[in-house]
C-alpha positions as CSV (number, residue, x, y, z in Angstrom):
1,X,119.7,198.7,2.2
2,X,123.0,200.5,2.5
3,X,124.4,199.4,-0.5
4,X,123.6,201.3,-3.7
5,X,125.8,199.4,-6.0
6,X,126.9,200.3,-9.3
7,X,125.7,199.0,-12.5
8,X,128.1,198.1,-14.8
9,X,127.4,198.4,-18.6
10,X,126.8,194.4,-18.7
11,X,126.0,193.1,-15.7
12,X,126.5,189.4,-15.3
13,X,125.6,187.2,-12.2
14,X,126.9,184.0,-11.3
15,X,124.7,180.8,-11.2
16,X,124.0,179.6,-7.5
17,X,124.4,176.0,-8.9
18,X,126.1,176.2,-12.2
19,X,129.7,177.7,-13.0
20,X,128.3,179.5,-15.7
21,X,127.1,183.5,-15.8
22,X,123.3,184.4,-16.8
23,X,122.1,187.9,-17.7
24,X,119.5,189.2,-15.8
25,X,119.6,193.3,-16.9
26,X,118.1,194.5,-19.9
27,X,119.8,192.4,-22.7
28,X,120.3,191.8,-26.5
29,X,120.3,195.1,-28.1
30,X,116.9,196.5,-27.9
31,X,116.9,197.4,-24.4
32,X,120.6,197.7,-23.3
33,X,120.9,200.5,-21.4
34,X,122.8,203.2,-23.0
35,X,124.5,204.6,-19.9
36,X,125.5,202.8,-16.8
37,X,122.0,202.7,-15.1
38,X,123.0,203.7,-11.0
39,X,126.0,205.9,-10.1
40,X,128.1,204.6,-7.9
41,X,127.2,206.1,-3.9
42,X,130.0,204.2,-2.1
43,X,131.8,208.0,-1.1
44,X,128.8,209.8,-1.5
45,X,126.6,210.1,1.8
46,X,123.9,212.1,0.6
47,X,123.0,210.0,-1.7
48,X,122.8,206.9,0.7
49,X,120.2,209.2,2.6
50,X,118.4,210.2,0.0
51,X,117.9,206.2,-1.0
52,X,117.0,205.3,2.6
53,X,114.6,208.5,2.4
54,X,112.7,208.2,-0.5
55,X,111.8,204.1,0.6
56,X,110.9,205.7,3.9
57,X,108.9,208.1,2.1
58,X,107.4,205.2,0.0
59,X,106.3,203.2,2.7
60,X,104.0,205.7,4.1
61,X,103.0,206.4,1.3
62,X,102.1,203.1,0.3
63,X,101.0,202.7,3.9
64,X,97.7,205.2,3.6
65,X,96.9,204.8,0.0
66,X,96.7,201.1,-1.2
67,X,97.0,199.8,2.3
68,X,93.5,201.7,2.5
69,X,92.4,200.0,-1.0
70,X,93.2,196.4,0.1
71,X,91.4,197.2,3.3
72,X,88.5,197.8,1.6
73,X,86.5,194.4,2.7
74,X,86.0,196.5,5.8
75,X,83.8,199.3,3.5
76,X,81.9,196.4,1.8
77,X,80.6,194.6,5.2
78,X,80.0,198.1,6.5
79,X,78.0,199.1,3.4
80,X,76.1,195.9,3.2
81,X,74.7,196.5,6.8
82,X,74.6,200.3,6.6
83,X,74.4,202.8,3.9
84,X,73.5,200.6,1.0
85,X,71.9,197.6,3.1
86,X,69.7,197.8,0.3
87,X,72.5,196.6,-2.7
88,X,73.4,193.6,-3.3
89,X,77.3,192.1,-2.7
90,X,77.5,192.2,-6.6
91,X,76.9,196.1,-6.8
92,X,78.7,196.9,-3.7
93,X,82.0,195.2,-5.3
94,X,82.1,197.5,-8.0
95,X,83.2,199.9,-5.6
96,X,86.5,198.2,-5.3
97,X,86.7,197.2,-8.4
98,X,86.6,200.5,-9.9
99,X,88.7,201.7,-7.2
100,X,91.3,198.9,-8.7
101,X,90.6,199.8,-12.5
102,X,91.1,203.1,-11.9
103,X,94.4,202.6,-10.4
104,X,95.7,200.2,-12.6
105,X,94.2,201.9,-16.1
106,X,96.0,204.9,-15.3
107,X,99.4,203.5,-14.8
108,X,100.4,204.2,-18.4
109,X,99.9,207.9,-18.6
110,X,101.1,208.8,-15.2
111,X,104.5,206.5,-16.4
112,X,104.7,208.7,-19.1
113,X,104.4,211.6,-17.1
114,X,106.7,210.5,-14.2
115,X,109.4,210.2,-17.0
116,X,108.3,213.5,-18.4
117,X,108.7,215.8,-15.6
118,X,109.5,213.7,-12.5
119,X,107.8,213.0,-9.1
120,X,107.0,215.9,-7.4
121,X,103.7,217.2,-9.3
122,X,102.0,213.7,-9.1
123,X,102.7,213.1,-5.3
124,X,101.2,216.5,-4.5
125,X,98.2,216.0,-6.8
126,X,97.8,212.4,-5.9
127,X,97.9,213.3,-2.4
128,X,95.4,216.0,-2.8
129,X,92.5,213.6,-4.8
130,X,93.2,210.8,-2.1
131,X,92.4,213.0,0.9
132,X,89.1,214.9,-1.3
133,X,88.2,211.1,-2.0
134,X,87.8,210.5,1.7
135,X,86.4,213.8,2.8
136,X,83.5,213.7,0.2
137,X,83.3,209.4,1.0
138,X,82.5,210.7,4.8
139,X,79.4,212.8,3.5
140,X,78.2,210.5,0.9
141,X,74.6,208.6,1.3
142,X,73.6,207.2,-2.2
143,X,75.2,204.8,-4.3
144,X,76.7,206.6,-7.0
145,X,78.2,209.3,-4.5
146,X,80.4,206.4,-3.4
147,X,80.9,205.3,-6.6
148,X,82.2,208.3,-7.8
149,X,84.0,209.3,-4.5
150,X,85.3,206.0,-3.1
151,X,85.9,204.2,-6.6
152,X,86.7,207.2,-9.0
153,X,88.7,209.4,-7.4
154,X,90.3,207.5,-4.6
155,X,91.4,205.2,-7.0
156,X,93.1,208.1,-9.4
157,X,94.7,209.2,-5.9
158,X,96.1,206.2,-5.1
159,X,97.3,205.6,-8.6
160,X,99.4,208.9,-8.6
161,X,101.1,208.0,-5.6
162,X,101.9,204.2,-5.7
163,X,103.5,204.7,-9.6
164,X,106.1,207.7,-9.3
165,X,107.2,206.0,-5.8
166,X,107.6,203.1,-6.8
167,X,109.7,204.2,-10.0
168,X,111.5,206.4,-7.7
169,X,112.4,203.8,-5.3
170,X,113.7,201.9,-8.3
171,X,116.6,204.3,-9.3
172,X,118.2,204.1,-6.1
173,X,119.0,200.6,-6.7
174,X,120.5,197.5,-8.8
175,X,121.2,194.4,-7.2
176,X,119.1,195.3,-3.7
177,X,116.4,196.7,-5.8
178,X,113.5,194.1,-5.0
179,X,114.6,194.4,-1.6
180,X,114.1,198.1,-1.6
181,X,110.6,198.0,-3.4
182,X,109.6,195.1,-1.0
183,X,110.1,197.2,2.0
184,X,108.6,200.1,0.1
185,X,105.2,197.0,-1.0
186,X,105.2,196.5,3.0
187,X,103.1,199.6,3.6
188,X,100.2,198.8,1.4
189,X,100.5,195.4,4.1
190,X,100.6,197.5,7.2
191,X,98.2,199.9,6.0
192,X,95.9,197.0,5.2
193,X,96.4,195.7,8.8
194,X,96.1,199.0,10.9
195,X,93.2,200.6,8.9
196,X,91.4,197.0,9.0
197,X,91.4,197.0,12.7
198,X,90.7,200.9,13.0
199,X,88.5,201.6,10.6
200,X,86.1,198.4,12.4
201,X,86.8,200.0,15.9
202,X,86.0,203.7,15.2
203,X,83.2,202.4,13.2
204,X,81.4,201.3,15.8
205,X,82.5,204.4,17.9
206,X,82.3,207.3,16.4
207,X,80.4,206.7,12.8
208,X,81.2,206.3,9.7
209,X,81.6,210.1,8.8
210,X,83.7,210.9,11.8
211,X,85.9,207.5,10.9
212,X,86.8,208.6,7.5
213,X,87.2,212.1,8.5
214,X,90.0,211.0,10.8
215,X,91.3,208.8,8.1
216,X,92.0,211.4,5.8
217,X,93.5,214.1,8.4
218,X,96.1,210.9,8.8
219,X,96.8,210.6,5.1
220,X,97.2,213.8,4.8
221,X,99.7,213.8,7.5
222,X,101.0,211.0,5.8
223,X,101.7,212.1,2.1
224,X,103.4,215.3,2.9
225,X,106.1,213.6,4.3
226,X,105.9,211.3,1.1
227,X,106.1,214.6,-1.1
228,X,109.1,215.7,0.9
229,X,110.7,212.7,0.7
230,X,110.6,211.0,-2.3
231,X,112.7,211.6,-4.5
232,X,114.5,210.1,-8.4
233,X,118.2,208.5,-7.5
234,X,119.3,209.7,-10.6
235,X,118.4,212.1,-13.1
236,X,116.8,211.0,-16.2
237,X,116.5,211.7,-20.2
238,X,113.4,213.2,-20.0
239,X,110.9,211.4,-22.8
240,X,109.3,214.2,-24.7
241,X,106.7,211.6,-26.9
242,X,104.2,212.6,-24.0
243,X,101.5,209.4,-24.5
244,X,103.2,207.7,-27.7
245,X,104.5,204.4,-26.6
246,X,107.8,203.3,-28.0
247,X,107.0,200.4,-30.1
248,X,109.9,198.3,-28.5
249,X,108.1,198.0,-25.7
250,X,105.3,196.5,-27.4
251,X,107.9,194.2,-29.3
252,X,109.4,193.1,-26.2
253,X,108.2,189.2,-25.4
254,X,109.5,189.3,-22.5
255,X,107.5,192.0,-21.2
256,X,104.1,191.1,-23.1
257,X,104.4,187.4,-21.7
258,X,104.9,189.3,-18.0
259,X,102.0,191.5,-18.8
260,X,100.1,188.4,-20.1
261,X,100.5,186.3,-16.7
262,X,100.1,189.3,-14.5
263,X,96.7,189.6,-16.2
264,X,95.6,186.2,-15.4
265,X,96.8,186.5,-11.9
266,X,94.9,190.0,-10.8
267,X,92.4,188.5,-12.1
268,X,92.0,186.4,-8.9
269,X,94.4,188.1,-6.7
270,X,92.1,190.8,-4.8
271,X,89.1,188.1,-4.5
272,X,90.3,186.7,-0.8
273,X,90.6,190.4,0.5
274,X,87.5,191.5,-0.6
275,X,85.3,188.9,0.4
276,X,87.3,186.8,3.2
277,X,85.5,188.7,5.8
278,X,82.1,188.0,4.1
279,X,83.0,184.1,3.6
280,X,84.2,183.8,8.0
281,X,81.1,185.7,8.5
282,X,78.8,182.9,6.3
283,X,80.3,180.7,9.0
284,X,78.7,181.9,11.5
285,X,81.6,183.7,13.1
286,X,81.3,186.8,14.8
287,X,81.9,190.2,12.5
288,X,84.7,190.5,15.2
289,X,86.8,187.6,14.0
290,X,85.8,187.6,10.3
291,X,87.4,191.5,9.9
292,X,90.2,189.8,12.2
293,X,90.8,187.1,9.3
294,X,91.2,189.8,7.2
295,X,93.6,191.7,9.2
296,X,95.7,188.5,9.3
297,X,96.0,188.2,6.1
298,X,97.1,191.7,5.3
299,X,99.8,190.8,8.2
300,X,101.0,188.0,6.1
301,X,101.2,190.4,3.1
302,X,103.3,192.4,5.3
303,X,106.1,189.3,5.9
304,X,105.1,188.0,2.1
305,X,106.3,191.9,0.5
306,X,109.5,191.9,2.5
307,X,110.8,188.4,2.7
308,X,110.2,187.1,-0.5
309,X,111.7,190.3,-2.0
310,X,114.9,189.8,-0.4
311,X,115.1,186.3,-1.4
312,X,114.4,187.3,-5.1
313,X,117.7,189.3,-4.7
314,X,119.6,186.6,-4.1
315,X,118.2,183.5,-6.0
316,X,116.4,185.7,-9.0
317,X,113.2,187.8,-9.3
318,X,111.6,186.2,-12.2
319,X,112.7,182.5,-10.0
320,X,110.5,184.1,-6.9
321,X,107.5,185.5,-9.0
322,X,106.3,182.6,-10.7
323,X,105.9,180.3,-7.6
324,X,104.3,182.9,-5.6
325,X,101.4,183.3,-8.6
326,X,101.0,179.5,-8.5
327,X,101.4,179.0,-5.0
328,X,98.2,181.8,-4.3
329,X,96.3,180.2,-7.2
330,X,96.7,177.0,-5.0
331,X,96.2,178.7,-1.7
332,X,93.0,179.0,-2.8
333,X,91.6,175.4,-4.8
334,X,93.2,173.5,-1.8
335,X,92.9,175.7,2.0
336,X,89.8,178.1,1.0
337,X,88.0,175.2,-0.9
338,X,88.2,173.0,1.9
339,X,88.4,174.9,4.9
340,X,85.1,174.9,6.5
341,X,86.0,176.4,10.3
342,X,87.6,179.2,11.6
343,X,90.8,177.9,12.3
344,X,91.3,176.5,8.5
345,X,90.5,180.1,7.2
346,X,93.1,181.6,9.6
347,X,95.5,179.3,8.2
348,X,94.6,180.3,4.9
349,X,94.4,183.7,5.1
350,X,97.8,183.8,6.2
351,X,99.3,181.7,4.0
352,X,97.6,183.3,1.2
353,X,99.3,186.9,2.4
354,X,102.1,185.8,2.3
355,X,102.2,184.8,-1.2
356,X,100.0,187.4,-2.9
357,X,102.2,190.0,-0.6
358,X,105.2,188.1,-2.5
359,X,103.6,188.6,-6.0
360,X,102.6,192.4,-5.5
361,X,106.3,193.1,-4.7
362,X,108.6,191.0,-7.0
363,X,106.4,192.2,-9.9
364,X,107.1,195.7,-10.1
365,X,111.2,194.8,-10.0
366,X,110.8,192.4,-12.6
367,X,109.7,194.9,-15.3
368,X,112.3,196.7,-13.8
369,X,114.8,194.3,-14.3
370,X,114.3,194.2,-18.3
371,X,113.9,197.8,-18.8
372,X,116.2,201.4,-19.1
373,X,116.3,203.4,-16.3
374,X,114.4,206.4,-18.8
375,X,111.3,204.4,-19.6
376,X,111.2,202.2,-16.2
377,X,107.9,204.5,-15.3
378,X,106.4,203.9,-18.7
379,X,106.7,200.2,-18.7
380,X,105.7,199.9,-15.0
381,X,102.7,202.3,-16.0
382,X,101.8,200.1,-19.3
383,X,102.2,197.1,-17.2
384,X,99.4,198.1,-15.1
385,X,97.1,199.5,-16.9
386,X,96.6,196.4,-18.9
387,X,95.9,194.7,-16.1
388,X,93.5,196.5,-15.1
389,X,90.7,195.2,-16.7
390,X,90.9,191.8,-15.1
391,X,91.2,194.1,-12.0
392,X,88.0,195.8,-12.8
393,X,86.1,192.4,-13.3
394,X,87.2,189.6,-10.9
395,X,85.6,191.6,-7.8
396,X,82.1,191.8,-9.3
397,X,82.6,188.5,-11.6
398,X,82.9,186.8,-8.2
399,X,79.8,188.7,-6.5
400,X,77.7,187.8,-9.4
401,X,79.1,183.8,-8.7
402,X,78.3,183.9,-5.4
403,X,74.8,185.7,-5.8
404,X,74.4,182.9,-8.1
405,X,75.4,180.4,-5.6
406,X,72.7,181.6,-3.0
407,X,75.5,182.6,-0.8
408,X,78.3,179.8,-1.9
409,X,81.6,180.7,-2.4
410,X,83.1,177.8,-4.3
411,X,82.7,179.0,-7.9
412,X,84.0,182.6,-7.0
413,X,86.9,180.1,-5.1
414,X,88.0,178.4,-8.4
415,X,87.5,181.0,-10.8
416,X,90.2,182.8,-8.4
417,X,93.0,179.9,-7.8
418,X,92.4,178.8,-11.7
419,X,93.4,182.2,-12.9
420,X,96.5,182.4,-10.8
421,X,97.5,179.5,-11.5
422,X,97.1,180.1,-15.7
423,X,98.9,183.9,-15.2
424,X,101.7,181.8,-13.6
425,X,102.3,179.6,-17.1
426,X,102.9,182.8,-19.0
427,X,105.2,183.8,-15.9
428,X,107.2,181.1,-16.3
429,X,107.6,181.4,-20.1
430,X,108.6,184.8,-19.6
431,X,111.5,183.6,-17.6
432,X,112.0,181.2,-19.9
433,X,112.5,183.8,-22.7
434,X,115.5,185.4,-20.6
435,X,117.5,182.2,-19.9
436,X,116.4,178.9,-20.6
437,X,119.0,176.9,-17.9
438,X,116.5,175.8,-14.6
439,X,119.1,176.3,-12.2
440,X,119.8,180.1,-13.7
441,X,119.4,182.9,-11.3
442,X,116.7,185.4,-13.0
């Protein structure tokens, strides 16, 4: 993480298995960067901290804002036995859902704005909708209050934090730079574990208000040392076409195959987290040990955002991202289908961490990889918000199977592991686009 390398104006790598180079930057014209895309930090200490600052900043960041989102299976059992006892599992996931919508539509505009006018104005607002979200959540009673509350505006809060840090993170690095993000992906793990466990505990201790209450004194806490320490590696052209995406971007096969299987694969992705703890529950296992399922497999995400990330730096991103969508579309036809016991879902749930952990965090430096450093927010921003509709809909899709199903998970199950494993075609044909030798590092 020390190393902030230089990028030369073509970078080439050398094959792991062949004598032969393969490009891996932003190639062939329309995306070659114009300028050398990191300055060199080698004699220049400050810069070195600010790199190791801004991921520091990033993981807590990441740590109370979409490590609360993918903790969010602990709100739905809560709900279904509480506040909205009286909703079904179907309306209860659009709370999610349109907590994931949200955050993913709005990746394009605040990309834009991120390479408009920089960080600092969308931590601090993002910051202040993500701790409103959780104050007004603590007071709400009917439906639509959490709707609008818990869906709406925490997702616009998480949105605005998770995009300009992860952009950030990116301009610190080259060849560590999926390291970086992974480390920076491993608080959205963490956060998944540790509010899993606390939110369940002070639950059942203090109340629901109280619980969220405390929540967002935390992330509050939290993002200002986010805001104070996040920060770009390098300045940047700043794009003055506001909203008006470039058409090269849309041009770019590349990137529309990536966005393609990326669709496919967030289509099933955030099924398991939202509705393991309901499936170990349908078991006849203790609430105790269902939300402790869960927790494992945001622990595995933890491992699965790191690991894999470093690995990706040394044999290739788009090499690491394809597997992990095919291997979590598997996870789930194979361990979920079949496992009918307690210890067969543990197993699952953190096998299945570990590779939708590895996905979540190779994705982002892979758009990274074949883009300029001055539209990097933009493309990371597009790249989400198309994705978000799939998003929006696998969360209720699957309620509405398993409502269907009298309480049966397996069509919810396929539809899941069937999409990841279609989003990982397209992945693999984007990789194919950049260099077509098997053995080539990408």
């Amino acid at each position: 993480m020390a190393d902030i390398e230089k990028q030369p104006t073509l970078p080439m790598r050398k094959s792991s298995c062949e004598g032969t180079t393969c490009e891996t930057s932003p190639r062939s014209s329309t995306l070659q960067a114009e300028t050398p895309m990191i300055p060199s930090a080698d004699d220049n200490v400050s810069s070195r901290r600010r790199a190791r600052l801004a991921v520091f900043g990033g993981f807590l960041a990441l740590f109370c804002s979409f490590g609360q989102l993918t903790a969010f299976g602990t709100f739905q059992t809560w709900y279904s036995g509480h506040q909205l006892a009286s909703k079904s599992l179907f309306s209860i996931s659009w709370i999610g859902s349109l907590q994931l919508w949200i955050f993913f539509f709005m990746g394009g505009p605040i990309g834009c704005c991120f390479d408009a006018y920089g960080p600092t104005r969308l931590l601090c607002s993002g910051s202040a909708f993500l701790v409103a979200s959780l104050v007004l959540t603590s007071i709400s009673s009917q439906y639509v209050h959490f709707l609008l509350a818990q869906g709406v505006l925490f997702g616009l809060g998480v949105a605005m934090l998770f995009y300009p840090t992860m952009a950030c993170v990116a301009t610190h690095f080259n060849e560590y730079r999926a390291t970086a993000i992974g480390i920076v992906s491993a608080g959205s793990g963490c956060g998944g574990v540790v509010y899993s466990i606390m939110l369940r505990y002070l639950f059942n201790k203090v109340g629901f208000g109280w619980t969220v209450r405390i929540s967002a004194l935390n992330t509050a806490v939290l993002c200002v040392v986010a805001i104070l320490t996040v920060r770009l590696g390098r300045p940047t052209n700043k794009r003055t076409t506001g909203l008006v995406l470039e058409a090269r971007v849309i041009k770019d096969g590349r990137f529309l195959l990536l966005a393609a299987g990326s669709f496919f694969v967030c289509l099933g992705i955030f099924t398991p987290y939202f509705f393991i703890a309901d499936y170990t529950q349908s078991l006849h296992v203790s609430s105790e040990a269902a939300f402790g399922v869960l927790s494992i497999m945001n622990a595995g995400g933890v491992f699965g955002r790191i690991a894999p990330a470093w690995l990706s730096d040394k044999l290739g991103r788009f090499n690491l991202l394809c597997p992990s969508a095919f291997l979590s579309g598997l996870a789930c036809l194979v361990v979920w289908e079949m496992g009918r016991d307690p210890v067969s879902i543990t197993v699952f749930a953190a096998v299945y961490g570990l590779f939708s952990g590895a996905f979540i965090s190779v994705v982002t430096p892979c758009v990274a990889q074949i883009s300029e450093v001055r539209e990097m927010g933009t493309r990371i921003g597009v790249l989400y918000t198309l994705i978000s509709v799939p998003s929006l809909l696998g969360g209720p899709i699957a309620g509405a199977l398993v409502q269907r199903q009298h309480g049966g998970y397996s069509a919810s199950i396929a539809l899941a592991g069937s999409s990841m494993i279609l989003g990982s075609v397209f992945l693999c044909m984007s990789r194919w686009m950049i260099d077509r030798r098997c053995l080539c590092r990408v």
